[in-house]
C-alpha positions, -999 to 999 in steps of 0.1 A, spaced: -136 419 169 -145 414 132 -132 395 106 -120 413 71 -131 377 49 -119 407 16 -82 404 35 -57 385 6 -33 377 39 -62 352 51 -77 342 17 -47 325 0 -19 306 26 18 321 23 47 309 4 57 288 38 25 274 43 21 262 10 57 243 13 48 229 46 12 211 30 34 201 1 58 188 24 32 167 47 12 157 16 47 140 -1 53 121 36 13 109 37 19 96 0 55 81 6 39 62 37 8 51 18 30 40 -8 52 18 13 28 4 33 12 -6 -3 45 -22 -13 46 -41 19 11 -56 19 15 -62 -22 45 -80 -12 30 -98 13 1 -114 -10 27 -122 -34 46 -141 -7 14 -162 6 6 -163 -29 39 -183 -41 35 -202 -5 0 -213 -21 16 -226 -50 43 -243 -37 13 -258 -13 -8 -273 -42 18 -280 -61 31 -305 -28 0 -316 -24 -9 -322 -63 25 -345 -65 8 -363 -35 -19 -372 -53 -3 -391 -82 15 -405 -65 -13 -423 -43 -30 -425 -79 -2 -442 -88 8 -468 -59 -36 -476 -59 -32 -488 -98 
């Protein structure tokens, strides 16, 4: 057996193939992009859960400033 590498039919995919690697390619980038949007969302959660932490324990603080003076 040999192999024609001058034969157009192997060289450049068909019509089909090229719409099934577009096809995959948009699902890889819809996943990547939703998992993105979870994890962002997830910092921005224990992000405003820090906050809301300090803040707690930055009111705790004056006021044991506070009931010392």
């Amino acid at each position: 057996m040999s192999s024609n590498t001058n034969d157009p039919s192997t060289a450049m995919p068909s019509d089909e193939a090229r719409a099934d690697l577009t096809a995959q390619l948009d699902d890889l980038l819809n996943t990547v992009s939703n998992k993105f949007a979870g994890v962002s969302s997830e910092i921005f959660a224990k992000m405003d859960e820090m906050a809301r932490r300090l803040d707690n324990l930055e009111s705790a603080l004056k006021s044991i400033e506070e009931s010392a003076k």
